[in-house]
Each structure stands twice: as C-alpha cells, then as structure tokens.
N, C-alpha and C positions, 0 to 999 in steps of 0.2 A: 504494500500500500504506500503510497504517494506520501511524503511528509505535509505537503501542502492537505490531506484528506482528514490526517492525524488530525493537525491544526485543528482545523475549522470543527472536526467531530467532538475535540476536546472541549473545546469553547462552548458550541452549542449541546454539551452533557452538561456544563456546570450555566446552562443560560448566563454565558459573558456575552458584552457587543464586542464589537471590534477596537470600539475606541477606547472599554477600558484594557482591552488584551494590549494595546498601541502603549497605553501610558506606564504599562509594564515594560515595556522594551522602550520606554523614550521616543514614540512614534507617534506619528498623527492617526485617525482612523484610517484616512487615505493611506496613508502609509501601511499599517499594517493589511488592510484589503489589498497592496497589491502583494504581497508576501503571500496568503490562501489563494491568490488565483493566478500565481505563477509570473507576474509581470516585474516582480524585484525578486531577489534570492537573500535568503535569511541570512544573517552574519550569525558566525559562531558566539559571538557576544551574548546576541539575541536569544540561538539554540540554547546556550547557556543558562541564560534568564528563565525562559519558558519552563527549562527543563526541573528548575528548583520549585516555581510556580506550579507546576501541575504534579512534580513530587513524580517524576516519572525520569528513565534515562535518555541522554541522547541516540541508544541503539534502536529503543521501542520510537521515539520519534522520525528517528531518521529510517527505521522500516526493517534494522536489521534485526531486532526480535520483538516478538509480539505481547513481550510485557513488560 
C-alpha cells in the first residue's frame, strides 16, 4: 500500500483534517493535501513527525510492514 493511502487512512480513522495533520509537520492545509495526493513528496523530517504522532513506524508507513 501507497504511503500517500496510509496517510490519509490514518487521519481519517482518528477524524483529523488536513490542516490540523499540516500544523503537525509545520504545513499549510494546502501543503499537506499535496503530500496525500502525490503532488509534493514527504521529507523525512515530516515521516518522522507523523510517525511519533500516530505512534506507528516508518516501515508500517512507508508500506514495508503492515504494523
């Protein structure tokens, strides 16, 4: 599965918007909507952030195991 899939599934399991998933990573809403639909590529910074955030690893985000 697509990390961009991850994303957005994660978010809308714990009902977050975009903008406050953005203000997690220092982003605009714009900003982080172009990160779930593939038009900017996530920084590792970001990976990082998210991944403390949702309390999850970067292998399971990034697709290489599924927990």
């Amino acid at each position: 599965m697509d990390y961009r899939i991850r994303l957005k599934n994660l978010r809308e399991d714990r009902d977050l918007t975009q903008r406050e998933l953005g203000k997690i990573i220092n982003k605009s809403q714009q900003g982080y909507s172009h990160i779930e639909e593939g038009r900017a590529e996530l920084k590792i910074d970001d990976l990082k952030k998210l991944c403390k955030f949702y309390k999850v690893s970067a292998d399971y985000l990034i697709g290489l195991s599924d927990k």
